[in-house]
N, C-alpha and C positions, 0 to 999 in steps of 0.2 A: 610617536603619537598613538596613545591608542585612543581607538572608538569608542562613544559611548555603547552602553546594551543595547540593539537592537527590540524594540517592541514588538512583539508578534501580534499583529490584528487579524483577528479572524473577520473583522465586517466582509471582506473582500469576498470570502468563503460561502457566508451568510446570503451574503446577494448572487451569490452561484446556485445556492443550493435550494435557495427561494424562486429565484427566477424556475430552475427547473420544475420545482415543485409547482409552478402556477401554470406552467404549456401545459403540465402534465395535464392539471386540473381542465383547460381549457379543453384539450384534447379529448378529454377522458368523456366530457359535456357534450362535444360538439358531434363525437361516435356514439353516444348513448340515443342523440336526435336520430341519426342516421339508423341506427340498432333499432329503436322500435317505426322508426316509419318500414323497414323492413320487415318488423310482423303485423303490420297492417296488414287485410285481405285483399287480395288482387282488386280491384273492381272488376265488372265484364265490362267489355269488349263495346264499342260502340254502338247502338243498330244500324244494320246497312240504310244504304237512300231509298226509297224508295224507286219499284221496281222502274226499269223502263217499257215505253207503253208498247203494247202487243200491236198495236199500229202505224207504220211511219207512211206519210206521203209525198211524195218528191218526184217535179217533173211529169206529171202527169202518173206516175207508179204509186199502185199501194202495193205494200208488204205486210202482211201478215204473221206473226209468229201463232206457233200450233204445240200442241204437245201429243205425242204418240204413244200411246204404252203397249209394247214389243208381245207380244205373245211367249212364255216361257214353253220353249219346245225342245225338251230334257231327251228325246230322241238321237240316237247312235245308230250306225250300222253296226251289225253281230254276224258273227263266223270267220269264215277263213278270208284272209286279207280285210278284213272291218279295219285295220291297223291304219292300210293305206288310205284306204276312203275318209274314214275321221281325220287324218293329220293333213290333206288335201283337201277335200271336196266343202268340207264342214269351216274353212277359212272363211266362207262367204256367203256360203246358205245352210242352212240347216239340214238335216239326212231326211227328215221327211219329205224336203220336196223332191228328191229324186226315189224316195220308197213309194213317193203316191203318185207319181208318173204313170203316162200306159205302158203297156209294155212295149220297146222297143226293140230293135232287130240290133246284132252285134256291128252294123256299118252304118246304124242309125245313131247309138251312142259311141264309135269312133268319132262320127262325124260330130256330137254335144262334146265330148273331151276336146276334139282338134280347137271347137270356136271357145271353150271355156280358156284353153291356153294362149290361143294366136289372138282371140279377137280381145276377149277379155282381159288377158293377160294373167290370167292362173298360175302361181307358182308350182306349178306341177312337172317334173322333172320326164324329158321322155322317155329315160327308162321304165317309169312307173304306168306310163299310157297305157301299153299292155294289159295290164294286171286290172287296173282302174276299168280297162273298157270288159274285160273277163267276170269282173265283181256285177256290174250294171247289167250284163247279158243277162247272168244266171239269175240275178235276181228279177227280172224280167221273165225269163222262163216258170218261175216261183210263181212271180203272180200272176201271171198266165195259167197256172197250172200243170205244166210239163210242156205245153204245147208251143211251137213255136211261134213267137211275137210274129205280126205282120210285115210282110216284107221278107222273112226268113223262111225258107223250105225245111221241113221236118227233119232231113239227116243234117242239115247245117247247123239247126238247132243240137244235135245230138252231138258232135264233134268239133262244133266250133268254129267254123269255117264258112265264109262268107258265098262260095260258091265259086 
């Protein structure tokens, strides 16, 4: 028995080759939407609520909010050991307030280091005490003028020593 010729139908092909040709298309349409909503410009950003109010009352309390503007005070300590006074003393206050001090005696500023550390809680290492209460002295005796702060007798002033 033989078979008749098979006929070769491409329709089957046709509808392969169509079908993919129309995702394509669909695809090609559906990325092109997407493509330019991408070069749309951002819009901005919402605006915030307005603010909340600068007064609340509650309980019998008002509160207040305030705004402060800080005084820029670009002041450092200068010379020998300024290193340790700036990376210490300047964590909390500024170098001016202790350059516009009166002059104090060397067991008068032990005694400001001790309560800046114990009471306060100053990161200030106590090997540094020393040196920190040595910078404050001399700079005390400066603006004193050589003489010694109150409280200090003149050779104490001169060598450093409390008496």
């Amino acid at each position: 028995m033989t078979q008749p010729p098979q006929r070769h139908t491409y329709g089957r092909a046709v509808l392969q080759v169509a079908g993919l040709a129309a995702g394509f298309i669909v695809a090609v349409s559906l990325g092109r939407g997407a493509f330019q909503q991408s070069l749309r410009p951002v819009p901005p950003p919402p605006t915030p609520a307005a603010a909340p109010p600068s007064t609340v009352t509650a309980g019998g309390f008002t509160l207040s909010s305030t705004s402060i503007d800080w005084p820029d005070d670009p002041s450092t300590y200068t010379g020998a050991g300024a290193d340790l006074m700036n990376n210490n003393c300047t964590a909390c206050h500024s170098a001016s307030m202790a350059l516009t001090q009166p002059p104090l005696s060397r067991a008068q500023w032990a005694a400001t280091v001790d309560k800046m550390r114990n009471t306060y809680k100053a990161a200030v290492a106590p090997k540094d005490v020393p040196a920190i209460v040595d910078y404050l002295t001399k700079m005390s005796e400066r603006a004193s003028g050589g003489a010694a702060p109150p409280g200090q007798a003149p050779a104490a002033a001169a060598t450093g020593s409390t008496g």
